[in-house]
N, C-alpha and C positions, 0 to 999 in steps of 0.2 A: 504494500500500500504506500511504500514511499516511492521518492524519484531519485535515480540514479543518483544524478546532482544538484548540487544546492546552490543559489548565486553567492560572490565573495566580491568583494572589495578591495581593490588592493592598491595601497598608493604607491609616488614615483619618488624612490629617492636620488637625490641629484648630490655628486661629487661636485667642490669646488678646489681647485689650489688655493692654497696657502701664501698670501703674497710676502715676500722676503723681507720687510722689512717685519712682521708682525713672527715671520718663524726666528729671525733674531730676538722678540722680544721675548715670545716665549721659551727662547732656549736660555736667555737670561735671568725670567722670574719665574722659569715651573715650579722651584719649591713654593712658589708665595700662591701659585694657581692652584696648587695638587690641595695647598691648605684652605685657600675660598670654596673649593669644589667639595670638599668634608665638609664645610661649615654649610652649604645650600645642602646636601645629603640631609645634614641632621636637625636643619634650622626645624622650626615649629612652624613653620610657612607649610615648607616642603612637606611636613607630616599631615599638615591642615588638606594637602592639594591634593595627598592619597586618600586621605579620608573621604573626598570629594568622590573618589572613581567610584562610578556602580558596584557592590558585591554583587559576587556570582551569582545567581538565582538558583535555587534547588531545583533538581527535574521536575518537570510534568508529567502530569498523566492527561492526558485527553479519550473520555469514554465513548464509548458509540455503542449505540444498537439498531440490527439492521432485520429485518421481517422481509421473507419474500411475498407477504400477500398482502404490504401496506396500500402499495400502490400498482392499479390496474387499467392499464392503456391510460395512463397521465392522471387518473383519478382516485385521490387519498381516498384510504377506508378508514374513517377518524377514530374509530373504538381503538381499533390498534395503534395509529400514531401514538393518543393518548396514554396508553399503558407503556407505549417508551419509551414517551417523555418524564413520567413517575416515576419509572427504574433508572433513568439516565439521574435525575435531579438525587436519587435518595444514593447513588453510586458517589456522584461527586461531592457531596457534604458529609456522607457516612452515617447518616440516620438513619433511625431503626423502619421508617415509615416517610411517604410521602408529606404529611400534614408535618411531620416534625424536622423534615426536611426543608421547606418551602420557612419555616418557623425560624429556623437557623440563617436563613437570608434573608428577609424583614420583619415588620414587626406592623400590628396594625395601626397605627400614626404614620405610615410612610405610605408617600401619594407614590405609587408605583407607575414605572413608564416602562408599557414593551416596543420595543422598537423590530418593527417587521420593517423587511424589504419588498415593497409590495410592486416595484417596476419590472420584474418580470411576470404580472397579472395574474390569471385566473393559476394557472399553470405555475410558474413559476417564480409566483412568489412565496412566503413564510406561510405554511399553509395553515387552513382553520385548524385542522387538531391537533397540531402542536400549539397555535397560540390557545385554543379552549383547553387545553391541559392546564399548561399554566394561570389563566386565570382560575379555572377549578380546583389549584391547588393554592394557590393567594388567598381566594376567600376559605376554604377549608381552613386556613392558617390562622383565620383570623382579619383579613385585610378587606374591608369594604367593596364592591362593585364600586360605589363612587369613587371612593381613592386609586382605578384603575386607570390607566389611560395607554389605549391603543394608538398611536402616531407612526407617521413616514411623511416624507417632505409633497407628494402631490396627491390631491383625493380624487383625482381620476382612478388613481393609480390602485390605490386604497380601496376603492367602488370596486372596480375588475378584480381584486384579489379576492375580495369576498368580505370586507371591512366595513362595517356599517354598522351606528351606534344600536339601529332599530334591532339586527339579526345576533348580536352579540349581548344586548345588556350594559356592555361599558362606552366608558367612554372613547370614540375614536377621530383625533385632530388630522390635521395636515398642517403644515404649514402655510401660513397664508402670503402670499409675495407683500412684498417690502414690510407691512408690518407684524407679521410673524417673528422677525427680529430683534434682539434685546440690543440697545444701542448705547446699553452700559457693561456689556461684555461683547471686547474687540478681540479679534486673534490677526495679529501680523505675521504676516510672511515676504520673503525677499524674492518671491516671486510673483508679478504683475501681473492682476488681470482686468478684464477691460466689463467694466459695470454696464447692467442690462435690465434692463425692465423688469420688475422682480426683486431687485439687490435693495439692501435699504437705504441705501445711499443715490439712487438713482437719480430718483425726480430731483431730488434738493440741489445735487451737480447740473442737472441739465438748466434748470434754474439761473442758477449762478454763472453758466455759461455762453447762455443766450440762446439764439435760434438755429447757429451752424458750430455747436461743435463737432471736432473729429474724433476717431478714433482714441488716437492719442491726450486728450482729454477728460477721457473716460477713466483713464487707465489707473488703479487702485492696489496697495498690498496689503490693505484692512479686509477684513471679514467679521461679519456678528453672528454668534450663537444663536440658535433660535431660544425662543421665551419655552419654550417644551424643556431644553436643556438647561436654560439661565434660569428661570423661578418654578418649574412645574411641577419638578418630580423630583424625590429624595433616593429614590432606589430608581433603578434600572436593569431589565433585562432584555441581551440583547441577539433577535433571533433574525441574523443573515441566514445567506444562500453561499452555496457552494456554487461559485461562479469566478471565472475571470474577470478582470474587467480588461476594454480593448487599451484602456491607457496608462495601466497602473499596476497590470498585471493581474493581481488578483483582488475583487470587488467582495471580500468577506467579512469579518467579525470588525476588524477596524476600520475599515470601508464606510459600514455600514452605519458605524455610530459619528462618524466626521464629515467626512463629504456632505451627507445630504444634508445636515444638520447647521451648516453655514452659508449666509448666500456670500456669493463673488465665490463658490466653488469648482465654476470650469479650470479652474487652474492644478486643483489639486489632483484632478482627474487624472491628468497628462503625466508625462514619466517626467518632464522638468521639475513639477510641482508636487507629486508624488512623494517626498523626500520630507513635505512636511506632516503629512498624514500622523504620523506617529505625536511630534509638537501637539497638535489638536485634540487626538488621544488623551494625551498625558496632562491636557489643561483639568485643571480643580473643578471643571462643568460637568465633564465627563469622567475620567479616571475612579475618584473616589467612590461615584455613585456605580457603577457597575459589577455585581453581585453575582451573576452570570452568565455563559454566551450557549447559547444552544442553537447548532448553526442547524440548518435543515437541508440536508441529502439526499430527501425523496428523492427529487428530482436533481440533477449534477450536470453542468452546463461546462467544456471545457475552450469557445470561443464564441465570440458577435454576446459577451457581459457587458453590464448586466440586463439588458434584456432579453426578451424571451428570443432564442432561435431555435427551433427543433428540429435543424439540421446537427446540431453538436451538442445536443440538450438528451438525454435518457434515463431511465429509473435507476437512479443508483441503490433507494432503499433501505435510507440511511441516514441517521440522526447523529448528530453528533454535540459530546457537552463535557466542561470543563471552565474552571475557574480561570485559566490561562490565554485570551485572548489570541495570543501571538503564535502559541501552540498548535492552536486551532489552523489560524492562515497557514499556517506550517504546512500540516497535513494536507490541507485545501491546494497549496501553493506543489508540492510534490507528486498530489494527484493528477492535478491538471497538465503538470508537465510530462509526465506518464501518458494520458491519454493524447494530451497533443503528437508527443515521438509518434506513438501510433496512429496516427493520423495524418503523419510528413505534415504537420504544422510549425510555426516559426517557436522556438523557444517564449518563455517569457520571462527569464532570470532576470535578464537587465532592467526591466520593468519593473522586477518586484525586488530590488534591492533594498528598497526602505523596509522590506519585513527583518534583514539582519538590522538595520540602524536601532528597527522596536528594541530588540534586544542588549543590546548595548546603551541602549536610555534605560533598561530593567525593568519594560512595559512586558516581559515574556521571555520563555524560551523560543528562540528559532533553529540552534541546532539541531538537527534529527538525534544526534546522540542522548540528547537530554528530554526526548520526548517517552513516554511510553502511551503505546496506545493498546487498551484496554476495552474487551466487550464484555456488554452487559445484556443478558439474554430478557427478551419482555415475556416470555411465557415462564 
């Protein structure tokens, strides 16, 4: 279930000479240099800067369970989704029981947010009974149907997956263009995008700029949180797809809680802006509140993410869950480069380099050595 290989990073180190006057200096003062270089070794600085470096992360475990009669010619049988999403959740917390399970990741005063991917529609999005599991297990726990909220960034999108506050009971948002965003939680990024009808910033620029501006006056490396992330919700969980995406490699667990979740987000899409996905992750809006990720593999898409394509889209038949976000893309990221080889498709390493960067910021494991993947049987 993994891929052969994994993308790496690797930078260029560059020789320079030594120009003669400075290899005389230092053949004159090495003692007095060899003694500065002990004293930066052991300064309190220097101690202060290792302390700085991320610790190792302990391994992962990333669980799955897979049923061949979940899904039949594209269509969930939800009795069973639901039975392995309750075995998946009570695997990864280690509770005796589902209710004590779902107990151990909130509590009834947390306005709960599940974040489905609902741009791959009827088909392929986060399907109904994995998300009615989890709410089934929220309120079991104690959590109110009010304090629930179902969101993804567009309600077309959300309609076609099968989200609707009438057929669920809870509550389910979209994101509304331009004021759906909280414009007291900004995320920068050093990569430029060009603001668009919709971004929160749009109208008040085009304002300010008159009747003909260009392109280039458009252009923005601010982004706002939506109000779902900035004041909504205290807990989070978060249920992507097992999907590529065509500009970033893989559109899953981290994908799924950043991108759609900021406007001025075509940028982050692309493999130049890509790099900051992990940044937006790891901001205080996100990071803290997310409890766990249960990506959905019924169906498993390995190019034309994330929407729907059922030229490279098939029943994979398979859940997957794990407190470890990064772990997840991981397996996600391996897969698809697996099925792509067998497919004579182009790699997506390069793409998905920012999943090693998660890791070295200590948002996850992304080593395969540090992963274990572990099945949990629903019957």
């Amino acid at each position: 279930m993994q891929a052969r290989n994994s993308p790496s990073r690797q930078g260029e180190n560059e020789a320079f000479d030594t120009p003669p006057p400075l290899r005389i200096f230092a053949a004159v003062h090495r003692p007095l240099l060899a003694a500065f270089a002990a004293f930066v070794c052991l300064s309190p600085f220097r101690a202060e800067a290792q302390q700085d470096t991320p610790q190792k992360l302990p391994p992962s475990t990333v669980y799955f369970s897979q049923d061949p009669d979940v899904i039949d010619e594209f269509e969930e049988k939800t009795a069973i989704s639901r039975r392995m999403v309750d075995r998946l959740v009570i695997a990864v917390t280690g509770a005796p029981d589902s209710v004590q399970a779902w107990k151990s990741l909130v509590t009834p005063e947390d306005r709960v947010g599940i974040k489905v991917a609902a741009a791959g529609g009827r088909y392929f999005g986060s399907h109904r009974g994995i998300v009615d599991a989890i709410v089934k297990g929220l309120e079991a726990s104690g959590v109110p149907r009010a304090h629930i909220l179902v969101w993804d960034r567009d309600a077309a999108d959300l309609a076609a997956a099968g989200f609707t506050a009438q057929r669920g009971g809870f509550e389910v948002r979209s994101i509304v263009p331009a004021i759906g965003y909280d414009l007291k939680s900004p995320f920068s990024a050093p990569v430029l995008g060009r603001l668009i009808w919709g971004d929160a910033r749009f109208q008040e620029k085009q304002k300010q700029l008159g009747k003909t501006p260009t392109d280039a006056d458009q252009l923005s490396s601010t982004s706002y949180f939506s109000k779902v992330i900035a004041r909504d919700v205290t807990k989070i969980i978060n249920v992507p797809v097992l999907s590529d995406g065509a500009g970033c490699g893989v559109a899953g667990a981290l994908y799924n809680l950043t991108v759609p979740n900021v406007d001025n987000w075509r940028r982050f899409a692309q493999q130049d802006g890509a790099s900051s996905i992990p940044d937006i992750y790891a901001d205080d809006h996100i990071r803290p509140k997310v409890v766990i990720t249960i990506m959905d593999a019924l169906l498993a898409q390995y190019a034309g993410g994330p929407r729907f394509n059922p030229n490279y889209a098939f029943a994979l038949r398979t859940i997957y869950a794990s407190k470890d976000p990064v772990a997840i893309d991981a397996t996600a990221f391996r897969l698809i480069e697996k099925w792509r080889t067998e497919a004579r498709l182009k790699p997506i390493a390069k793409l998905s380099e920012w999943l090693a960067d998660a890791e070295e910021m200590g948002l996850g494991n992304f080593a395969e050595s540090r992963i274990t993947l572990q099945q949990v049987y629903s019957k």
